[in-house]
N, C-alpha and C positions, 0 to 999 in steps of 0.2 A: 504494500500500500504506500509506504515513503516513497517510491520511486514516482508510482501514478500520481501523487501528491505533487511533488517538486517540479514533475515532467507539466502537469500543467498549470502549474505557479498559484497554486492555492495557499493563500497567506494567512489561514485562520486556521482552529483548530478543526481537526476531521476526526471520526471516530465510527469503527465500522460498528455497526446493531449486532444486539444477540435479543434472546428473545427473553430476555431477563430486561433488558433496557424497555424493548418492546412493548411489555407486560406494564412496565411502572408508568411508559406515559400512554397507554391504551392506543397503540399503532396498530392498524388491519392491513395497510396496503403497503405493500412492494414494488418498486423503491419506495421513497419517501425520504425528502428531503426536510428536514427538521431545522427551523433558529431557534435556540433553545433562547430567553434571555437572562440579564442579569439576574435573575430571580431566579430561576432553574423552571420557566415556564416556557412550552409553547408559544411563541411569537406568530410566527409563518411557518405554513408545512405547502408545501409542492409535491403533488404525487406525478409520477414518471420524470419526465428531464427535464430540468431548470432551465430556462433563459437565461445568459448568464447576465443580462444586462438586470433585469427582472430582480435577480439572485443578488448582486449588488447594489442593489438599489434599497432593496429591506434588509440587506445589513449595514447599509449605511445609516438607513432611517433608526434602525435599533443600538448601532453606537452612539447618534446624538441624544438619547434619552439619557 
């Protein structure tokens, strides 16, 4: 996963699911992109493939909070 990481210049933290994760924030679909926020809440979820413009765009909005 570092390599898929770096190779496409993702500068936040990533974290692959297990169904332990899953479980605790009530996930059904696959993929699913998850902003967790400062709180340890659900922010934005995107299920299949992000936008990345999209995807940048709410985590910029949830940095400035």
């Amino acid at each position: 996963m570092k390599s898929f990481v770096a190779g496409h210049q993702m500068h936040y933290p990533v974290a692959i699911g297990t169904d332990e994760i899953g479980a605790l924030y009530h996930l059904g679909a696959m993929p699913l992109t998850v902003l967790i926020d400062r709180k340890g809440r659900i922010a934005v979820s995107h299920a299949g493939v992000v936008d990345p413009k999209l995807f940048e765009a709410d985590i910029k909005m949830l940095l400035a909070e």
